[in-house]
C-alpha positions as CSV (number, residue, x, y, z in Angstrom):
1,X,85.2,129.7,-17.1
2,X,85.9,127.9,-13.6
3,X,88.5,124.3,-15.4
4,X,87.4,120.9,-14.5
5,X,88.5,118.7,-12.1
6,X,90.4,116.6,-14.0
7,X,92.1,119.8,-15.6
8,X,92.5,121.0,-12.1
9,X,93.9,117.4,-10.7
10,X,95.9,117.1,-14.0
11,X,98.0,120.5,-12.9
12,X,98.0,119.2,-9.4
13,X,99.3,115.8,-9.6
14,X,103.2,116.5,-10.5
15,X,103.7,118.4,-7.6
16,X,102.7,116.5,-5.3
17,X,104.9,114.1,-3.6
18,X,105.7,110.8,-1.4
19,X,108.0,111.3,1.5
20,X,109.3,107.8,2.2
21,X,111.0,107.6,6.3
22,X,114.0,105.5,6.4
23,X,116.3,104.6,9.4
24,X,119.2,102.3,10.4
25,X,117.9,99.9,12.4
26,X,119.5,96.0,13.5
27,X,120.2,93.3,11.0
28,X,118.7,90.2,12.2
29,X,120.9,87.4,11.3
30,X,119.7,84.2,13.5
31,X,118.3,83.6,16.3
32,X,119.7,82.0,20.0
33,X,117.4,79.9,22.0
34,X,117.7,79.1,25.6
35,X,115.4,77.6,28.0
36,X,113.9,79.5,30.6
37,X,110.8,78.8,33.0
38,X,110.2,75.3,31.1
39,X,109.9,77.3,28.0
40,X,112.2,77.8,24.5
41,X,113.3,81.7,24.8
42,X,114.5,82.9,20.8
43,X,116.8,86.1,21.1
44,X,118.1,87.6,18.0
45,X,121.4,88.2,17.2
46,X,122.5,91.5,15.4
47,X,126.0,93.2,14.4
48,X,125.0,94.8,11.4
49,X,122.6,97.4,10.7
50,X,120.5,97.9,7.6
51,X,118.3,100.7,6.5
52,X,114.3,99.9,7.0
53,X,111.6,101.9,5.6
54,X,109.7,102.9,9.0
55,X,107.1,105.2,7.6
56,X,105.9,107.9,4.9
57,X,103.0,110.2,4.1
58,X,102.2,112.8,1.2
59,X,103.3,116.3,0.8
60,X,103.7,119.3,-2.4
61,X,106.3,121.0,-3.6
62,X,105.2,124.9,-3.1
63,X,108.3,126.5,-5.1
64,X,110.4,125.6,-8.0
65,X,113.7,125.0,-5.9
66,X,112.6,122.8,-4.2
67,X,110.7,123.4,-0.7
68,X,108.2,121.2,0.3
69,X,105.4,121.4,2.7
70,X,104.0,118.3,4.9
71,X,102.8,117.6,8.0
72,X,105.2,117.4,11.3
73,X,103.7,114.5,12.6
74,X,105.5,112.6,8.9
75,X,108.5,114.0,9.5
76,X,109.0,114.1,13.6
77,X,111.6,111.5,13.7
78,X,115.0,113.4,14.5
79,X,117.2,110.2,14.0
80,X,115.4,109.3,10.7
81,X,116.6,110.2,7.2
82,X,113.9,111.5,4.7
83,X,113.4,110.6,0.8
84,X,110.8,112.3,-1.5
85,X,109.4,110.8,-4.5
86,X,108.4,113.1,-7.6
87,X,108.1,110.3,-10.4
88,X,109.6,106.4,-9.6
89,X,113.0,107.6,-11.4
90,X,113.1,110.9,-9.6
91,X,114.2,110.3,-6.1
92,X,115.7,113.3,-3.8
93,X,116.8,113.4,-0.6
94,X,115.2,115.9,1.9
95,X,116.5,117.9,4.6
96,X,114.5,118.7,7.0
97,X,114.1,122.4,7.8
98,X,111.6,123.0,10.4
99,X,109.0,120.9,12.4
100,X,106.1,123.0,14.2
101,X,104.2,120.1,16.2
102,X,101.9,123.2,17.7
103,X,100.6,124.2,14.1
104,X,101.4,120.2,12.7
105,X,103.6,121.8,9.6
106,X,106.6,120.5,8.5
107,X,109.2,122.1,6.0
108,X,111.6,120.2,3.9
109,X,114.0,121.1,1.2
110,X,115.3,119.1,-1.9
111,X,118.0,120.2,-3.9
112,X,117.4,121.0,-7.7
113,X,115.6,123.8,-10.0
114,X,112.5,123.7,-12.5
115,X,110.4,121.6,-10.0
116,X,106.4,121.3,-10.8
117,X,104.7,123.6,-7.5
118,X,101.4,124.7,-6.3
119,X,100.3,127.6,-5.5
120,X,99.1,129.0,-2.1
121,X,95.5,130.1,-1.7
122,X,94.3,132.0,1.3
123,X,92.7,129.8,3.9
124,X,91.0,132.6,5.9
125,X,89.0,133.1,2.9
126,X,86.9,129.5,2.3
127,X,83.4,129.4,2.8
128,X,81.0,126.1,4.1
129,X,80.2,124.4,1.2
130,X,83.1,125.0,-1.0
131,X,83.8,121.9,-3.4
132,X,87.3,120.7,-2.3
133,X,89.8,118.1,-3.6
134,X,92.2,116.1,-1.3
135,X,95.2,114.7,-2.5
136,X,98.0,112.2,-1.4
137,X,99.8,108.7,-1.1
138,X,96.5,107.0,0.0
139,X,97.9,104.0,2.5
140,X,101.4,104.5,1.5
141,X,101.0,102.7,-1.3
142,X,98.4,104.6,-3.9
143,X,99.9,107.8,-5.1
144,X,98.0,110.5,-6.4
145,X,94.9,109.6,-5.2
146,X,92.3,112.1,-5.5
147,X,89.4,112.7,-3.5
148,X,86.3,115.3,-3.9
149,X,84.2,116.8,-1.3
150,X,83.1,119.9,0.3
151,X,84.5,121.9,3.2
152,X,82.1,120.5,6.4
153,X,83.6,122.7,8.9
154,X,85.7,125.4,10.2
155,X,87.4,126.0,13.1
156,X,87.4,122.9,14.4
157,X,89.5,121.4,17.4
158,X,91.1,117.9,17.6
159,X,93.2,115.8,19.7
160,X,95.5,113.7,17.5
161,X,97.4,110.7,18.1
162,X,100.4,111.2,16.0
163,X,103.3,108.3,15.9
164,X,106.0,106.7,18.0
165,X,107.8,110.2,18.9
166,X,105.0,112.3,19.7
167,X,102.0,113.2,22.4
168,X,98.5,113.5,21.9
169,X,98.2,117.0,20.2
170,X,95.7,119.3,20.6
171,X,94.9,121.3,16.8
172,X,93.3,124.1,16.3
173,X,91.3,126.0,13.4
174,X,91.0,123.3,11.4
175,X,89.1,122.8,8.0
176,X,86.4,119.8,8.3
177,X,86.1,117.9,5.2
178,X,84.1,115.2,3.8
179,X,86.6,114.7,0.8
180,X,88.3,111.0,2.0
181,X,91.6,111.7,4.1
182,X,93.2,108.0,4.4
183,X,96.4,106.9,6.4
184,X,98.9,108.1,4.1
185,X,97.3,111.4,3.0
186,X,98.9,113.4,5.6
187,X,101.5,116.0,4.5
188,X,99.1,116.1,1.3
189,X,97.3,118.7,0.4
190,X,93.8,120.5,0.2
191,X,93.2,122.5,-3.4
192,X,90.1,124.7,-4.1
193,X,88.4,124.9,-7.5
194,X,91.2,128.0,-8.6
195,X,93.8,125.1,-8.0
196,X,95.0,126.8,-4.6
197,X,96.2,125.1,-2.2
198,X,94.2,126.0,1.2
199,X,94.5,123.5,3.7
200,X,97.5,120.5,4.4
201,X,95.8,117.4,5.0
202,X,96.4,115.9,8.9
203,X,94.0,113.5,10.4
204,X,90.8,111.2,10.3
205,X,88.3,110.6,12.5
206,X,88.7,105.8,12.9
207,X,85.2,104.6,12.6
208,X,84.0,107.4,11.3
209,X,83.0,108.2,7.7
210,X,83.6,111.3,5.8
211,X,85.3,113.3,8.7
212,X,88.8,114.6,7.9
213,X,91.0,117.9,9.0
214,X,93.2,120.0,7.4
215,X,95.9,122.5,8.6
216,X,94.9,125.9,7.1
217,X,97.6,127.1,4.8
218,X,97.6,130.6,6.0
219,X,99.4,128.6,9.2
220,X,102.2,127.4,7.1
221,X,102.4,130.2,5.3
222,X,103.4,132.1,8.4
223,X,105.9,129.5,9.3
224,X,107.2,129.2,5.9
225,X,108.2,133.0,5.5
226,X,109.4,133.0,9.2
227,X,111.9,130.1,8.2
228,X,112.6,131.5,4.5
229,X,113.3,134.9,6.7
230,X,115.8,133.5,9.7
231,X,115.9,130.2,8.9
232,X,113.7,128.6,11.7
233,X,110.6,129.1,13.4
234,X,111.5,131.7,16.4
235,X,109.1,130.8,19.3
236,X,109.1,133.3,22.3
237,X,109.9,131.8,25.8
238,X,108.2,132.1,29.1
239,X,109.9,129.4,31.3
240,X,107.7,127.8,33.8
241,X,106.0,124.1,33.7
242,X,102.3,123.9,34.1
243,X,99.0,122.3,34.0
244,X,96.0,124.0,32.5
245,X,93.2,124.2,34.6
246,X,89.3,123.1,34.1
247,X,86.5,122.6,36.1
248,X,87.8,119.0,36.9
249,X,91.2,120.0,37.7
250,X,90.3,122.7,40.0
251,X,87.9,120.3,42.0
252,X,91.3,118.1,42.0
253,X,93.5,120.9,43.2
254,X,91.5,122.9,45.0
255,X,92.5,126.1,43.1
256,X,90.0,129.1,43.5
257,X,89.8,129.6,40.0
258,X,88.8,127.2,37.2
259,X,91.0,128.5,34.0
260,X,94.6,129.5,33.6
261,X,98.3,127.9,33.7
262,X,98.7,126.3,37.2
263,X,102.3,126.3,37.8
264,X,103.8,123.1,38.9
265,X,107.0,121.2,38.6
266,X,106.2,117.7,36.9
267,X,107.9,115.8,39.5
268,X,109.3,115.7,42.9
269,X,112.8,113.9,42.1
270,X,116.2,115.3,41.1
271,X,116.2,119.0,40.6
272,X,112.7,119.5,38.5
273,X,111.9,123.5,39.1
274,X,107.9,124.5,37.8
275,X,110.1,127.7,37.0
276,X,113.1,127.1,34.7
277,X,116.8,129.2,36.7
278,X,117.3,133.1,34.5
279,X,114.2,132.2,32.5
280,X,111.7,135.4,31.7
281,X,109.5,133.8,34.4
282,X,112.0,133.7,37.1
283,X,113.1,137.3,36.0
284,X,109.9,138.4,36.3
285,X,108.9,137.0,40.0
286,X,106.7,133.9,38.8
287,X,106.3,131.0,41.7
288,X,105.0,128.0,42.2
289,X,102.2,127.4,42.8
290,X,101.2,130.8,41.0
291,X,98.2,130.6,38.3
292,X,98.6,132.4,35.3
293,X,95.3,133.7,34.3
294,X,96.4,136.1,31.4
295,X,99.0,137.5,29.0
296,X,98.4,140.8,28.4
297,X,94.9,140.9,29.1
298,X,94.2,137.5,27.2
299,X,92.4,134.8,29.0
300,X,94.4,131.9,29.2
301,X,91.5,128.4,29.5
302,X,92.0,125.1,27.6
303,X,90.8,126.4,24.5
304,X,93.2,129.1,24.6
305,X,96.0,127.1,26.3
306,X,99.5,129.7,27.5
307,X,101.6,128.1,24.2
308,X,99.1,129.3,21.5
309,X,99.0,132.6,23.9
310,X,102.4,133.3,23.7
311,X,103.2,131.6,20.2
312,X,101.3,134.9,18.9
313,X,103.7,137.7,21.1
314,X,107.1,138.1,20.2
315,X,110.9,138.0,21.1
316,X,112.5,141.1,23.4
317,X,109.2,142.6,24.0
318,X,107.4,142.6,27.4
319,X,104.3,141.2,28.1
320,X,102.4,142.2,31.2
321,X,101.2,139.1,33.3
322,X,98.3,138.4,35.4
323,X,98.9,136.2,38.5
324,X,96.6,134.8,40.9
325,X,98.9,134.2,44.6
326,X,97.9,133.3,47.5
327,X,94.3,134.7,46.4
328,X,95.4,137.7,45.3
329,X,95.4,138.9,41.9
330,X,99.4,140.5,41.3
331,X,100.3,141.9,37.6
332,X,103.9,141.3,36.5
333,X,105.8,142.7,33.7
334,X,108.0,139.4,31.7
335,X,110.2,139.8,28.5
336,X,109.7,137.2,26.1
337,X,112.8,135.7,25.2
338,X,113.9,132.9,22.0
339,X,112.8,129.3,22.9
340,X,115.9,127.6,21.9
């Protein structure tokens, strides 16, 4: 017999956490005024700095010593420091051990034994239609709040708006859910009916009702063991700056072709290079100006931009290259090395 949900929430509940972001920022202690284009001017004064609560978001403790998962976009702040919250008397502080903004995973670690964890379910497995339950620090202020709903979608893309530090990102694969994902929830995450965990929740549609995302867990999963492993996320490394190409883009550039990784320096000051000196690329006879229209026979377009391409091959082996120069269509041979 399939529990409840309020057995399943009950189990749930203890291991999932607030992650509160702190930083040092200025003390304000008064204020100068002086006059300036008819007008009084105030301009704070500051010597001291204090430590402000900046931010903060949801996330689960996935083993008893201690690891937690989240989202990157909570935890992207390299200058900030990083508290989790199991009960109000149980405070910890968190070292961050890997941030993935491509997958929008985060890993921390909090020092102790005997915590309360999830368990991981398998993410490649859900089904439209499955009841769902999101969980998280609703608003930043509302811990544990529980939400139900069904999974609405799979596979979906997103551009998301993250905070101060971060672009727009595109996302991936994501789970569509109707289960209520508020400001806060992110890091949080997304149990089935077994009390698995299958998705980390990321992002809301504003204005919209009933249209959230979640990170598959299969995603952190593979980041998780890769960290566990070597202790961080090894990326593999190409080495050349580019712009992916569309049908507007091309009309723009006049490029024969309307897909693939237009190589291009970003600008035309100091000494910005479109391909980065003893990188794989320039080893391997990349230009500008070249298009890269696939990695080892894999189209690249803007669905299937060159990072997720090459996120998916590995260090030290070689990858054979398709280049479109001049008009012509050249193959080159590359090997992938460790994005440091």
């Amino acid at each position: 017999m399939q529990p409840s949900i309020p057995e399943i929430v009950k189990k749930i509940c203890p291991a999932v956490i607030t992650i509160v972001v702190s930083k040092d920022l200025p003390k304000i202690e008064k204020f100068w005024t002086f006059p300036f284009g008819g007008k009084e001017i105030l301009v704070p004064e500051s010597t001291q700095k204090e430590k402000v609560k900046i931010g903060g978001g949801s996330g689960f403790l996935i083993s008893p010593d201690g690891y937690v998962l989240t989202c990157a976009h909570v935890i992207e702040d390299p200058e900030a420091e990083y508290t989790v919250i199991l009960e109000p008397e149980k405070i910890f502080s968190a070292k961050v051990l890997e941030r993935d903004p491509l997958i929008d995973v985060g890993i921390l670690k909090i020092e102790g034994q005997n915590f309360p964890y999830l368990e991981l379910g398998d993410s490649d497995k859900i089904q439209l239609g499955e009841t769902v339950i999101a969980v998280g620090n609703a608003l930043g202020e509302f811990e544990d709040t529980i939400s139900v709903g069904v999974i609405s979608g799979i596979s979906r893309k997103i551009t998301a708006f993250g905070g101060f530090y971060s672009k727009a990102t595109t996302l991936r694969g994501l789970i569509q859910t109707d289960a209520a994902i508020n400001p806060g929830n992110s890091g949080g995450p997304l149990v089935n009916l077994e009390g698995k965990v299958i998705g980390i929740n990321t992002a809301m549609v504003l204005f919209a009702q009933n249209i959230g995302f979640a990170i598959p867990i299969n995603y952190a999963k593979s980041l998780f063991d890769e960290v566990l492993k070597s202790g961080k996320r090894i990326r593999p490394y190409l080495g050349v700056k580019y712009v992916i190409l569309d049908e507007e883009l091309a009309k723009i550039l006049k490029t024969p072709v309307n897909y693939g990784a237009y190589v291009v320096r970003e600008s035309i000051v100091y000494d910005d290079r479109a391909v980065l000196p003893n990188s794989p690329a320039e080893k391997a006879g990349i230009k500008e100006h070249d298009i890269i229209l696939e990695i080892d026979g894999e189209k690249i377009t803007s669905d299937n931009p060159l990072a997720e391409v090459l996120a998916k091959k590995e260090v030290n082996k070689e990858v054979k290259i398709k280049v479109l120069r001049e008009g012509k269509e050249i193959i080159l041979s590359a090997i992938l090395e460790e994005k440091k």
